[in-house]
VOGU-3710 file (C-alpha; in Angstrom, 3 decimals, decimal comma):
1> xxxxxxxxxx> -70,286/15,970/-10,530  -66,945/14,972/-10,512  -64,271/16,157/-8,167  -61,091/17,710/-9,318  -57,894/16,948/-7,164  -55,075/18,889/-7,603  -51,998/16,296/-7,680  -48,214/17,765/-7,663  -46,986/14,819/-9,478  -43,366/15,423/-8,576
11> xxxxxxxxxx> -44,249/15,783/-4,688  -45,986/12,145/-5,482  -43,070/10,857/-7,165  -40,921/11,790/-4,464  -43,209/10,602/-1,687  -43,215/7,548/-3,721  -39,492/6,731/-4,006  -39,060/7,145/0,037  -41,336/4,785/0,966  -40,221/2,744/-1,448
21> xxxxxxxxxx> -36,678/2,953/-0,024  -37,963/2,819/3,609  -39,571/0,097/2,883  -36,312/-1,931/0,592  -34,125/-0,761/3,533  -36,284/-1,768/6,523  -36,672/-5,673/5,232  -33,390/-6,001/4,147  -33,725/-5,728/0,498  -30,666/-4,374/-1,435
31> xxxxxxxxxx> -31,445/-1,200/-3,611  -29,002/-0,948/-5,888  -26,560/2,192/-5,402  -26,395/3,388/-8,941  -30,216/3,259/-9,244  -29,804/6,822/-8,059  -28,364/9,966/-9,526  -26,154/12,252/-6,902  -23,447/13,968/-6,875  -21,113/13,368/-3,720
41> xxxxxxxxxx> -18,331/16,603/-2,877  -15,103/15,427/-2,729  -13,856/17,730/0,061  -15,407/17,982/3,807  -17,626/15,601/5,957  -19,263/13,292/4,286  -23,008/12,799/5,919  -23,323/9,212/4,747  -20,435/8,188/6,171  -20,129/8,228/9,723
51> xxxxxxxxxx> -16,799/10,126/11,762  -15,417/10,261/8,016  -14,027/13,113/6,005  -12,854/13,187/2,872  -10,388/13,632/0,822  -10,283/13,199/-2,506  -8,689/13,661/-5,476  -8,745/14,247/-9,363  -12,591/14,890/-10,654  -14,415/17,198/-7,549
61> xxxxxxxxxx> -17,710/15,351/-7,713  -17,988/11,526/-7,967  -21,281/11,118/-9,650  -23,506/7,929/-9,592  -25,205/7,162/-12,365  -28,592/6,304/-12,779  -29,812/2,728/-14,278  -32,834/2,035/-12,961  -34,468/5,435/-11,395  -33,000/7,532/-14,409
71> xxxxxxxxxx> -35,166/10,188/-13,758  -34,459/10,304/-9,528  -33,138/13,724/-8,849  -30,443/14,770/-6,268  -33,051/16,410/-4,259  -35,325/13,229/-3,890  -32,013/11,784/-2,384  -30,805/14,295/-0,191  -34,248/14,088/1,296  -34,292/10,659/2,595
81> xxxxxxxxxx> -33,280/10,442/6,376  -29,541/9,866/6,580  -29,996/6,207/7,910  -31,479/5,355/4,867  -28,724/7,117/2,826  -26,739/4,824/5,084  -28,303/2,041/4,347  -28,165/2,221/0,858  -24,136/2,541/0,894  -23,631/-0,274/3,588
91> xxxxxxxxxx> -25,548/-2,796/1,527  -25,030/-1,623/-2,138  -21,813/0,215/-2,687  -18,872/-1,073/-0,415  -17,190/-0,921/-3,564  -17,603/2,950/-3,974  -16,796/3,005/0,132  -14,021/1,355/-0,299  -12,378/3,780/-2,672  -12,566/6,980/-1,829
101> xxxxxxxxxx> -13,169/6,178/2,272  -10,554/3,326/2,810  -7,810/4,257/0,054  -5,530/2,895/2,170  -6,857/-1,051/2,004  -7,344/-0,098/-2,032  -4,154/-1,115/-2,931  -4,286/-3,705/-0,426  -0,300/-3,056/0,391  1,380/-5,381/3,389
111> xxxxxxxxxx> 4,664/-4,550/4,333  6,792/-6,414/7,060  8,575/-3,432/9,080  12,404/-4,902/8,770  15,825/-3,106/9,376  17,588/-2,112/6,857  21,256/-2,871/5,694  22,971/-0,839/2,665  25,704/-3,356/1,446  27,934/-0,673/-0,342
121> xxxxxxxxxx> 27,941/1,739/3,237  29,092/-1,427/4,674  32,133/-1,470/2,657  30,138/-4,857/0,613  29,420/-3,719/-3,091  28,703/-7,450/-4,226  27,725/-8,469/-0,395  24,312/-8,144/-1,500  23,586/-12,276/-0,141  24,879/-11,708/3,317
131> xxxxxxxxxx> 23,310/-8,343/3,635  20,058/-9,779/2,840  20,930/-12,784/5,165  21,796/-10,743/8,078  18,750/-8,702/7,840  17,046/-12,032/7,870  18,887/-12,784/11,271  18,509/-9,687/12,626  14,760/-9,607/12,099  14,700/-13,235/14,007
141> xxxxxxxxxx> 16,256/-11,761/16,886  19,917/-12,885/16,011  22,088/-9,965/16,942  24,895/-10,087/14,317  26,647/-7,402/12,229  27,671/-7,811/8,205  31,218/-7,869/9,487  30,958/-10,777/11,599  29,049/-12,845/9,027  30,856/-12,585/6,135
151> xxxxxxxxxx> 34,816/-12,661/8,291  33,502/-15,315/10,336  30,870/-17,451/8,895  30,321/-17,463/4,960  32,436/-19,390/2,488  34,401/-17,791/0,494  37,079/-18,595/-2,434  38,703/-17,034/-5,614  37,715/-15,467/-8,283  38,113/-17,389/-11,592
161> xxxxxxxxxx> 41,367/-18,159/-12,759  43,470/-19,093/-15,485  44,591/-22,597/-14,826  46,221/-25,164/-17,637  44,363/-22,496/-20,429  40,806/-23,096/-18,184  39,203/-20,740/-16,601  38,742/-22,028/-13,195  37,056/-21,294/-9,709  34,163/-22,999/-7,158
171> xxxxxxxxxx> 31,092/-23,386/-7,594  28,406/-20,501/-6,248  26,759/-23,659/-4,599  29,502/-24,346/-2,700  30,991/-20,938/-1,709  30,975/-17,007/-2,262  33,110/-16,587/-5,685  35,804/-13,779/-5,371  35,503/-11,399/-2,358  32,513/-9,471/-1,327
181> xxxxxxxxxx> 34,448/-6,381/-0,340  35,249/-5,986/-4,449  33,118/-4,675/-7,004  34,650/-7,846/-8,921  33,150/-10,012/-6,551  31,064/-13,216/-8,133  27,919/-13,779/-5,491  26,728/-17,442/-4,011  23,292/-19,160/-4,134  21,287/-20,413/-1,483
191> xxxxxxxxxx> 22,822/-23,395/0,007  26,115/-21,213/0,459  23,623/-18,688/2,630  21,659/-21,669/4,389  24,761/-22,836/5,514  26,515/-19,454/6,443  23,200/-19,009/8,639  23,169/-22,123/10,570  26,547/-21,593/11,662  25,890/-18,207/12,630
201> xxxxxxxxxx> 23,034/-19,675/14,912  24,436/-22,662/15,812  21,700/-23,956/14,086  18,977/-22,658/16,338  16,224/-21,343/14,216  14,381/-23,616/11,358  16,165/-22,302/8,005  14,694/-23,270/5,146  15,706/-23,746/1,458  11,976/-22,876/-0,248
211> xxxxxxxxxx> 13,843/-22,914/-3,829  11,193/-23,620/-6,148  8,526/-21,743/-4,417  6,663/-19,498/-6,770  6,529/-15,935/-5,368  2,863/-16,090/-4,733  2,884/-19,309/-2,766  5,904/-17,226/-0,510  3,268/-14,565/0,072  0,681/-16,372/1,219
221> xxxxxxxxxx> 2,972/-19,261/3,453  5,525/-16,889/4,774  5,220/-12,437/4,151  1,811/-13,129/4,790  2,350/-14,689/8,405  5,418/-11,985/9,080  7,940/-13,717/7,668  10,679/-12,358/5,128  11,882/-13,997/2,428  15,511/-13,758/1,033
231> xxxxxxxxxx> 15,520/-14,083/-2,829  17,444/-14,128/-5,852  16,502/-11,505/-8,515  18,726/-9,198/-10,458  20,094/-5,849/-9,667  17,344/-2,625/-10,358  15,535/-5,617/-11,962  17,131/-5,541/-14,834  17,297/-8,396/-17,130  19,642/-10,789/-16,404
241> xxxxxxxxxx> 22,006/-12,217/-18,888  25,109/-14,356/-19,337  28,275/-13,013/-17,513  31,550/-14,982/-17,244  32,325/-18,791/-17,800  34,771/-20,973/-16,237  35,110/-24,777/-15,297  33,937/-25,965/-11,690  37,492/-27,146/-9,337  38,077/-30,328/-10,012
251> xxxxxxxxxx> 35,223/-31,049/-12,837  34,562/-30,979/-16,617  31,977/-29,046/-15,809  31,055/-25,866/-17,058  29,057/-22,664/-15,575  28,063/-19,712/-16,729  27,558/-16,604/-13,754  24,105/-14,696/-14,212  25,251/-11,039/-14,565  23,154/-8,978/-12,950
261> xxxxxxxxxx> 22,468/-11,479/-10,258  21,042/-9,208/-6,970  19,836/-10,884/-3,583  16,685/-9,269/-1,869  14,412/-9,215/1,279  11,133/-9,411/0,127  8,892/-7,934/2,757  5,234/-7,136/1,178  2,918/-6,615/-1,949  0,299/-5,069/-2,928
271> xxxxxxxxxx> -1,895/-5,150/-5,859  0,723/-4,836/-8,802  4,072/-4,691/-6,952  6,439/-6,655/-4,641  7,821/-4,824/-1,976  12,150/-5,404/-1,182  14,222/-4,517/1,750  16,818/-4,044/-1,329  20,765/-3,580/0,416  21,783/-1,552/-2,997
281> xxxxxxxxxx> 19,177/1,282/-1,875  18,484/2,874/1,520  15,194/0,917/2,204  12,324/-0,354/0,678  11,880/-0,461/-2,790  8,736/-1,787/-4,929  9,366/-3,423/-7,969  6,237/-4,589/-10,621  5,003/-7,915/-10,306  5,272/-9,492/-13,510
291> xxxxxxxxxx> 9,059/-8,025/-13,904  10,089/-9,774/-10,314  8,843/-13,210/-11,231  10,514/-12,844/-14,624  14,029/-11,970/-12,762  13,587/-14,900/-10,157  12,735/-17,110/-11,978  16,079/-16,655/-14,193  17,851/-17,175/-10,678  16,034/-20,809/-10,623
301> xxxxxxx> 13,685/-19,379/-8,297  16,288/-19,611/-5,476  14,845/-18,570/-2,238  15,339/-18,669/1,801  13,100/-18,452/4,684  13,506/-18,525/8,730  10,031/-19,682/10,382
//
């Protein structure tokens, strides 16, 4: 005579799928997350996650979807001890962690903490290079004001003029064009800043010229290890086109000014933007990746650090 056992084959199943989980867990095995089906509140303490809470927004459940248990049910997982639950999300779903528990490493934003200087307050609407440089300075411990850099150590000469039918002035490599106190001021490049700095410090601290440097090489040599980097970009970002032309002093050579042209602290990133100390706004200002490396690169890519 045979004997009949009554079997509750969902109690099985259930039995089943903890030990198999105690079991993955306690030798180390990975069980994937998304082999399970639950549903995860948005809002109040999350068990899983120790000393957590959270927060979050949009959608009010996050669900995981099922791949390899399809048929798991939310109550087979709320049953497991929460170790286990643990477990699981330690091992298979930093990802998920990550997200919704760490939002602020997401983005994975870095951002030097820098004074700020607003050029135009200063009485400097096109001052924008020896704001930048002074904010440089004053970051590196050099206590100097706008004032005192621009009166007393940065090179300055005329704006363009009309000599013998030629349009003629200096070269931004050599000196600031026009004055920085006018909105018709010109600007200067780098070595005009590099060498405004060094006399400003008596050459003290190890300014360098990293022209050149692509912006992602800067972020990883320099913001990365705390240091700011002055650079040439354009003003808002915009694009940058051709301004005025006139001949060099003294050569048959012509230039053309970028208009537009905008110098910058760059102190940070994260994952699609480049963070400025920008002297046109009141403080920092991100501006989208691609866009940046566009503008600098129009500027030659012209760039200063102090290490």
């Amino acid at each position: 005579m045979k004997k009949v056992f009554n079997i509750n084959k969902k109690e099985l199943t259930k039995k089943l799928i903890i030990l198999t989980v105690t079991l993955f867990t306690s030798i180390g095995l990975r069980l994937p997350i998304d082999a399970i089906s639950y549903k995860i509140t948005k809002t109040g303490t999350n068990p899983l996650v120790p000393n957590s809470t959270t927060n979050m927004a949009q959608d009010k459940k996050e669900t995981i979807d099922s791949n390899i248990l399809k048929n798991t049910s939310k109550s087979i997982f709320e049953n497991l001890h929460n170790h286990q639950k643990h477990n699981i999300l330690n091992q298979q779903n930093n990802n998920f962690v990550n997200k919704y528990f760490k939002k602020e490493n997401q983005t994975g934003k870095f951002i030097i903490n820098i004074s700020h200087i607003n050029q135009k307050s200063m009485g400097f609407p096109t001052g924008c290079e020896s704001a930048s440089a002074v904010m440089l300075l004053n970051y590196k411990g050099i206590k100097i004001s706008l004032d005192d850099f621009i009166n007393n150590f940065l090179n300055k000469s005329a704006a363009p003029t009309m000599i013998n039918n030629k349009l003629v002035a200096d070269s931004p490599n050599n000196s600031f064009i026009g004055d920085p106190r006018s909105y018709n001021g010109y600007g200067c490049y780098a070595p005009v800043i590099i060498k405004a700095m060094k006399k400003a410090t008596s050459n003290s601290l190890n300014i360098i010229n990293t022209t050149g440097t692509d912006i992602e090489d800067l972020i990883s040599k320099y913001i990365s290890k705390n240091n700011p980097v002055l650079i040439w970009a354009s003003s808002e970002m915009k694009d940058i086109t051709n301004g005025t032309s006139w001949y060099i002093n003294g050569k048959d050579e012509k230039f053309t000014w970028k208009k537009g042209e905008h110098c910058l602290v760059l102190v940070g990133y994260d994952n699609e933007k480049y963070y400025f100390n920008d002297p046109l706004s009141n403080g920092v200002r991100g501006f989208n990746k691609e866009l940046v490396q566009d503008r600098f690169s129009k500027l030659q890519k012209q760039s200063i650090v102090i290490i």
